[in-house]
N, C-alpha and C positions, 0 to 999 in steps of 0.2 A: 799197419797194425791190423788185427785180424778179428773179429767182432763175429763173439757170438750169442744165443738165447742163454738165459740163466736155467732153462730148464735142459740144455746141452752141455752146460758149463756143470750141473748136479750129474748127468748124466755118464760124459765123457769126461769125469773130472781129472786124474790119469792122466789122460790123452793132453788136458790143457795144462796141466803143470811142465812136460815135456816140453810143448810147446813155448809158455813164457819164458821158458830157458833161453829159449832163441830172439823173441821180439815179444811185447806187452800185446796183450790180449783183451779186448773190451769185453764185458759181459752186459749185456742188454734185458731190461724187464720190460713187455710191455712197450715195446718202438722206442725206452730209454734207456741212455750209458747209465749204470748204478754201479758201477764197480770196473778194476783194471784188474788185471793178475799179471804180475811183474817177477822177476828170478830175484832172489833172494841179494842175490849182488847188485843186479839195479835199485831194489829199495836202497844198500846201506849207502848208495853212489848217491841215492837223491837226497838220502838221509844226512850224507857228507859236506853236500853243496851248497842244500837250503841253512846246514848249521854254519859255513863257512862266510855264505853271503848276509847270515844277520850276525855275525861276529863283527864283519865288517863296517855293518851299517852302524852299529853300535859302538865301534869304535869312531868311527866320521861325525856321529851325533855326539860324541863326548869332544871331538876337538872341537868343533865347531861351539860348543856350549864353552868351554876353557874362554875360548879366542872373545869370546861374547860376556865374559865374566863371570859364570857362571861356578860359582865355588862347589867343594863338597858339603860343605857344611847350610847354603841355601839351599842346595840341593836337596839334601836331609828335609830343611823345615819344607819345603813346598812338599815331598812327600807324605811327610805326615800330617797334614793341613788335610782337614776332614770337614771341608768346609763345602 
């Protein structure tokens, strides 16, 4: 990955869109990462995966709550329990 100044990243911005097309690009403030620029297709890919892996876990947290008793209807009152 290829890591540049934020004031080369304003600069050469152009230059670095081309570039994340190929591999993510750090942009640095100040000796810190404060930003990535990634091609539009690896957002929707990360976008795809992070939603895929908490479908998942959301589904393994509902068996696991079934297998443990856990009704719809308790489920409801512990939600709305404003306590």
């Amino acid at each position: 990955m290829q890591t540049i100044s934020a004031n080369e990243a304003k600069t050469r911005f152009g230059e670095f869109l081309d570039r994340a097309q190929r591999e993510p690009v750090q942009v640095l403030k100040h000796d810190r990462v404060v930003g990535v620029l990634v091609s539009a297709q690896d957002y929707e890919d990360m976008r795809a995966f992070y939603a895929a892996r908490l479908a998942a876990t959301l589904q393994e947290t509902a068996e696991k709550a079934s297998l443990l008793g856990l009704t719809s209807n308790e489920l409801d009152r512990l939600l709305a329990d404003e306590s």
